[in-house]
C-alpha positions in Angstrom: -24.7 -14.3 -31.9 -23.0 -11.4 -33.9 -20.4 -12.4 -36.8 -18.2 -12.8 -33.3 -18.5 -13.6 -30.1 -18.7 -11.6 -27.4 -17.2 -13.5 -24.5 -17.7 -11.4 -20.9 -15.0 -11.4 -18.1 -16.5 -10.9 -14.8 -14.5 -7.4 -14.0 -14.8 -6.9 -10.3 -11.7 -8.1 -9.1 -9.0 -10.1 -10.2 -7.0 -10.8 -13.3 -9.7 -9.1 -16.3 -7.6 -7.4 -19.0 -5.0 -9.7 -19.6 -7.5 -12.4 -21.2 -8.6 -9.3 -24.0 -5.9 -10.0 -26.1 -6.5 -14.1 -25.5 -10.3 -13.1 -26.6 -9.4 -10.9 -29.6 -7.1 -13.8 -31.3 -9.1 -16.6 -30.7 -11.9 -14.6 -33.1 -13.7 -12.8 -29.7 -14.7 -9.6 -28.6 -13.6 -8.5 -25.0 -16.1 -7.4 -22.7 -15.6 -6.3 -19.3 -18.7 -7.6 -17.1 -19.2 -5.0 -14.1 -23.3 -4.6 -14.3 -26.1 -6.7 -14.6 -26.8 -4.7 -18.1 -23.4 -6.2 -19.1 -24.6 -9.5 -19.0 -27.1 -8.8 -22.2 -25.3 -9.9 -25.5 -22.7 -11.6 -24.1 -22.1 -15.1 -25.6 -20.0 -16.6 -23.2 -18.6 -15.7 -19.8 -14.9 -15.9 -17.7 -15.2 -15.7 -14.0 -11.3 -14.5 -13.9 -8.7 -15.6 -11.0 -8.7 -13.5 -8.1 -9.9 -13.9 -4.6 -12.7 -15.9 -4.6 -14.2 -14.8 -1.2 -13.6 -11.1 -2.5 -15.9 -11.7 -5.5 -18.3 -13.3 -3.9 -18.7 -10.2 -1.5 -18.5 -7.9 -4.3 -21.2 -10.5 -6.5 -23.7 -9.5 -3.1 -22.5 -6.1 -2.9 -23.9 -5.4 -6.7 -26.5 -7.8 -6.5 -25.2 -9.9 -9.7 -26.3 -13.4 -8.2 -28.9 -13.9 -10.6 -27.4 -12.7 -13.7 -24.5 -15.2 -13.1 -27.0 -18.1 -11.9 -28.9 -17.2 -15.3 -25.3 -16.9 -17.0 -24.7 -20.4 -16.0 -28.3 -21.4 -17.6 -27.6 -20.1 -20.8 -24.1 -20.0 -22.0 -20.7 -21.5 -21.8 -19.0 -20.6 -18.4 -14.9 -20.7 -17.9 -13.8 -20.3 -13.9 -10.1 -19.4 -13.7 -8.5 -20.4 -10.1 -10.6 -17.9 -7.9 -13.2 -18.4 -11.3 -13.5 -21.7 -10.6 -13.7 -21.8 -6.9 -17.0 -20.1 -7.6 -18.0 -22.7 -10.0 -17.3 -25.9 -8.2 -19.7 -27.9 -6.1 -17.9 -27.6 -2.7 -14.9 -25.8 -1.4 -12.8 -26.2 1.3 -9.8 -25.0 2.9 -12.1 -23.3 4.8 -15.3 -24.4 3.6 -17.0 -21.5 1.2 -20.2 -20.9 -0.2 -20.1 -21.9 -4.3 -22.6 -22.1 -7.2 -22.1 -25.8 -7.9 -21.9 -25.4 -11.3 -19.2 -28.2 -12.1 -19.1 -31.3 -9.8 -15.9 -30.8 -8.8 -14.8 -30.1 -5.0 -12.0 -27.6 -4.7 -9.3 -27.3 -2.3 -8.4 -23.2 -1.8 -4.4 -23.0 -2.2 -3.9 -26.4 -3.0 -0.5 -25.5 -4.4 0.5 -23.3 -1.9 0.6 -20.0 -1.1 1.9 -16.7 -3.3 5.3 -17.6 -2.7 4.5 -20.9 -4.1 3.1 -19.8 -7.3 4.8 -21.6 -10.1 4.8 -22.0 -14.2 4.0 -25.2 -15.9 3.6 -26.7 -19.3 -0.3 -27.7 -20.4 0.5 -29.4 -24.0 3.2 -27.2 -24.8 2.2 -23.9 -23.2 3.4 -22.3 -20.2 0.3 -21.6 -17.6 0.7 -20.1 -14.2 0.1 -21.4 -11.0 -1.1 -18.4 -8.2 -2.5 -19.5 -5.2 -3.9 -22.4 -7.4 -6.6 -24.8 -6.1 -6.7 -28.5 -6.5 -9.7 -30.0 -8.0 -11.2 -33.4 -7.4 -14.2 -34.6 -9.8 -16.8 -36.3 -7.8 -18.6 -37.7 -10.4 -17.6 -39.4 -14.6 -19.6 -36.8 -16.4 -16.0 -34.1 -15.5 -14.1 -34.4 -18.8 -10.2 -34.3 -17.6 -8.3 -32.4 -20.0 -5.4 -31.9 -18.2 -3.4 -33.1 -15.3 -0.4 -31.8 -13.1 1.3 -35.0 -11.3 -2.1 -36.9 -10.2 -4.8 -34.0 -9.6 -6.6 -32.5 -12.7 -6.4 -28.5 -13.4 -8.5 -28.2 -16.3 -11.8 -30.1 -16.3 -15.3 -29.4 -18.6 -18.6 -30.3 -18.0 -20.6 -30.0 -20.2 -20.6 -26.3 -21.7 -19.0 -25.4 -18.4 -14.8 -25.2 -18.3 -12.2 -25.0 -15.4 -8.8 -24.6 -14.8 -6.4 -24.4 -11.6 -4.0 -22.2 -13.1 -4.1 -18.8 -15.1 -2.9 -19.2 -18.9 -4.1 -15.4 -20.0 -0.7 -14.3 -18.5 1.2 -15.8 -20.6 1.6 -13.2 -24.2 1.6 -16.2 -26.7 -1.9 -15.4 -27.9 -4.5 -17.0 -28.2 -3.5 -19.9 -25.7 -4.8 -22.8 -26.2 -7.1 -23.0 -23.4 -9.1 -19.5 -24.8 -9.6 -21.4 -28.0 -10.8 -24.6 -26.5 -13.6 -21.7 -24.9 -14.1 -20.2 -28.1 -14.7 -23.9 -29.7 -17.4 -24.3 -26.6 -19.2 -21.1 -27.9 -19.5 -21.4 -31.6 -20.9 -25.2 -30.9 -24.1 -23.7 -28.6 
């Protein structure tokens, strides 16, 4: 690892530059992931929010399969809404292919549509809500780190972190859910 970390954000769709500010003030360097050559010297990776179903099509389309499945291996890994659909162990609402990363089983739109998105406060700072999934842990090993009502929307396992909502659009940098990353990549 270089004097700083260089933390990747998977950069073919969905919410990528917002989390470079996030990166830079937690002590990172932002870079954008868009080729498998990308994915040399990166330290940890963000699989951003988005449309899930969209990046995985676009994951096919430039044959990056194996650099996340090696990705996952080999470093810290932080899905963000459409970011952790990817992750989790099973999907539904429909059903969708995942990489079963975290034992977790997510529920696409859990919180409603667009015109449902919402803000809400995760230990003092204001997170967004967009199309947001629900996440059930189906096993103890999912550390809960955060809850809204009953269902938990930021989970780790392991090296590998989660959250239902999107904290990089909120401009109060870093938040504190980029330096809870950060933490993850300095200790590996």
């Amino acid at each position: 690892m270089t004097s700083k970390p260089v933390i990747g954000v998977l950069a073919l769709q969905g919410c990528v530059t917002p989390h470079k500010p996030h990166i830079e003030a937690a002590g990172g360097v932002f870079r954008p992931v868009k080729r498998a050559a990308d994915f040399d010297g990166i330290d940890g990776l963000i699989l951003p929010g988005g449309e899930s179903t969209t990046m995985l099509k676009l994951i096919d389309r430039f044959e990056l399969a194996d650099c996340l499945k090696k990705a996952f291996e080999r470093m810290p890994v932080w899905g963000i809404c459409a970011g952790a659909i990817l992750m989790g162990e099973s999907v539904a609402n429909p059903i969708q292919r995942s990489y079963g990363v975290i034992p977790v089983t997510l529920i696409r739109n859990g919180y409603g549509r667009q015109m449902d998105s919402t803000h809400f406060d995760i230990d003092g700072y204001t997170v967004s809500f967009i199309r947001a999934p629900i996440m059930a842990p189906v096993n103890d090993d999912v550390e809960i780190l955060a809850k809204r009502g009953e269902s938990p929307v930021w989970v780790l396992y392991n090296d590998k972190m989660a959250t239902s909502f999107h904290p990089e659009l909120t401009q109060d940098y870093p938040s504190p859910m980029h330096e809870r990353f950060m933490s993850l990549i300095t200790k590996h």
